[in-house]
N, C-alpha and C positions, 0 to 999 in steps of 0.2 A: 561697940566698935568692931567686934571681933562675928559680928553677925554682919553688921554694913558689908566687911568685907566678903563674905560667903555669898551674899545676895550679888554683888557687881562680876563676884566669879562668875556666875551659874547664868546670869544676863550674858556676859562675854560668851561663853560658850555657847550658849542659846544662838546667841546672834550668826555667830562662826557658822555653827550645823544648818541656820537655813540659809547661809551663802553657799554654802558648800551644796546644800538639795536645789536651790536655785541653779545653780551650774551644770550641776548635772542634766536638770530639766534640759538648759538650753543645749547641754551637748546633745542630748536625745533628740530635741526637735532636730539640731545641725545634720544629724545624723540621718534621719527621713527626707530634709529635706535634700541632701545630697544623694538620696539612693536611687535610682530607675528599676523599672521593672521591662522587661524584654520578652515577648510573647512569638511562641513558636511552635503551629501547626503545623500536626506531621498524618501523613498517611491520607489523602485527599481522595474521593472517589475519581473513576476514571466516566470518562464522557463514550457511552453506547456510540451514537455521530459521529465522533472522532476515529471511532476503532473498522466503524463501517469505511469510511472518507479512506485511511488507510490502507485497508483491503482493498477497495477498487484501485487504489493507487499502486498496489505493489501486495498481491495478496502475502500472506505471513505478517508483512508489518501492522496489522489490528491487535494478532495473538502477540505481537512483539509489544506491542505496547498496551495488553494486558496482563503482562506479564505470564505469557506461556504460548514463548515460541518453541517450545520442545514440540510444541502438536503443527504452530505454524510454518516450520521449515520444510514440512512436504510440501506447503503450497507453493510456499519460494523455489522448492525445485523444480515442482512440476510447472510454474507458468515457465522458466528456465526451457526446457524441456518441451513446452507447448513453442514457446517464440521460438526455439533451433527447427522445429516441422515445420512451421512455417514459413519462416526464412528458405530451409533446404526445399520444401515441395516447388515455393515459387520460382528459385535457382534453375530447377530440374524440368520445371515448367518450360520455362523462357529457351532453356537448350533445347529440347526437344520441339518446340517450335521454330527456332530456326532454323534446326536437322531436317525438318519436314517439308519446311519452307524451300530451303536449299534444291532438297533432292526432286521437288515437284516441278522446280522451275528446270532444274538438269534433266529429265529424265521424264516427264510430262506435256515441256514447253508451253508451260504456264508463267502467267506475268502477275508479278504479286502484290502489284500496283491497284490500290482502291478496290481491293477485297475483302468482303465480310468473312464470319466466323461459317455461317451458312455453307459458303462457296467450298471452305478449304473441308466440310463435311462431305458434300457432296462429291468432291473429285475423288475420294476414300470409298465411294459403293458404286461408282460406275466407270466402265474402263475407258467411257470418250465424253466427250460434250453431245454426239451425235447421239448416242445411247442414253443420256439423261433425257436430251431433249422429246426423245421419239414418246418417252414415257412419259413425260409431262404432256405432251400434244395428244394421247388417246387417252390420258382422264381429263383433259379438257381445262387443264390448267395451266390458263394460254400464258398467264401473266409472271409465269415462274420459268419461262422458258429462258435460255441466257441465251446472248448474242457471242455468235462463234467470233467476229474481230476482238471483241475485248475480255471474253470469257474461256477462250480456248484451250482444251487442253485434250491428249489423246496418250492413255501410256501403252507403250508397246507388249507388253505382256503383264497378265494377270499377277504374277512375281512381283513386278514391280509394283504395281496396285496394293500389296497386301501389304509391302515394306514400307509402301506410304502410308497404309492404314495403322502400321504396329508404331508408327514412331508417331502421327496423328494422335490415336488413343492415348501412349503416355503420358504425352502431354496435357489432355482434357483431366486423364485421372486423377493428373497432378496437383491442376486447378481445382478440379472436382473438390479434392480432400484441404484445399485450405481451409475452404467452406469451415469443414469438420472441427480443424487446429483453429477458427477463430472461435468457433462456438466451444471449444475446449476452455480455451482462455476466460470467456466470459463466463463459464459454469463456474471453474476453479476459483474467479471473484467475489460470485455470487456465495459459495460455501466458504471459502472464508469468513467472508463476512459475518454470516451466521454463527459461525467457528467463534471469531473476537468475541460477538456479542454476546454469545452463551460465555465465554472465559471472562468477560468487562462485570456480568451480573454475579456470576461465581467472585471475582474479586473483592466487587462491592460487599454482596453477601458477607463475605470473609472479614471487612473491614467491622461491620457492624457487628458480630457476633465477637469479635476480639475489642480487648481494652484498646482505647487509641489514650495517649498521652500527651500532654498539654506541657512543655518545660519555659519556667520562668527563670527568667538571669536576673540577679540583681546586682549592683556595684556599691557597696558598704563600707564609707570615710566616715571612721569615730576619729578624734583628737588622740585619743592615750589609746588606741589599738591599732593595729596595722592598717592598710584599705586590703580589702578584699571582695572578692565573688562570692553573693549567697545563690545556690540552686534549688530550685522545688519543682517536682514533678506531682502534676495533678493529673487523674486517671478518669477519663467518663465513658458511660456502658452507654 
């Protein structure tokens, strides 16, 4: 009798311990199946194209968005600086032609109604119409002769000639050097861009010779332990 009952003990307990390892089981699966994993790439290359695209757009923004505008803020300042020459020469253009304009019609009796670039050159190296034409007419270039009703003009001394010639010149100069300040601007794009693309390949570079890391979130509901956040950081060369 005294063995029956040891035997019914050790069955009881038996039983007990695999409910007890059964539970656990299923809290373990509960436990997976409530958890996520959450994935998050960091440190991406940058795109060559894009850093170009930027530069023509605004040079320094390629080196800005490869991270090294410490080199691209001279290009910012100087297209800055290229568009103010611009802007000022064509300002200083426009005045000077209607300074020129002005005083040829006062001081010439010149009408400045449907004339070329040609015309307001030529009244600047001869003191009449009479004196252009004579020299057109003995090299025999009959077709360049102007007509005195609509082409007239006579300044009364060489003085005035010359004042129309100095204020004439500044303003061709003027014009002349936009020329220069546009082709400025377009070099300045062009080396940027070069600029990004050497600092996009240097970044790259940089990416690939340093560890980049990989961080996983998880969200972790046991029954008998708090919920919490597990974190792991995976590292590939």
């Amino acid at each position: 009798m005294k063995n029956l009952s040891i035997i019914l003990l050790l069955l009881l307990c038996s039983t007990k311990i695999n409910s007890q390892s059964l539970a656990i089981n299923n809290e373990t699966e509960n436990v997976k199946l409530k958890s996520g994993t959450f994935n998050f790439q960091l440190n991406e290359k940058k795109n060559a194209g894009l850093a170009i695209a930027y530069s023509f757009l605004l040079p320094g923004m390629g080196e800005l968005y490869a991270d090294g505008y410490d080199s691209g803020i001279y290009f910012t300042v100087a297209d800055g600086v290229f568009w103010g020459a611009l802007a000022g020469l064509n300002i200083y253009g426009n005045w000077q032609q209607d300074n020129y304009k002005s005083f040829a019609q006062s001081n010439g009796g010149i009408s400045n109604s449907g004339k070329d670039e040609d015309y307001y050159a030529n009244i600047s190296s001869y003191i009449s119409i009479y004196e252009f034409n004579r020299g057109k007419e003995l090299n025999r270039e009959f077709d360049q002769v102007y007509d005195v009703k609509t082409h007239f003009w006579n300044w009364e001394t060489n003085n005035e000639r010359r004042k129309y010639r100095e204020m004439w010149s500044s303003s061709e100069n003027a014009y002349n050097s936009i020329r220069f300040a546009v082709g400025a601007l377009v070099l300045n794009r062009i080396v940027s861009a070069i600029n990004a693309v050497r600092l996009v390949n240097k970044y790259n570079k940089g990416l690939e010779e340093n560890l980049s890391w990989n961080i996983s979130v998880g969200l972790v509901t046991d029954p008998n332990l708090p919920s919490g956040i597990s974190l792991s950081f995976v590292k590939t060369f």
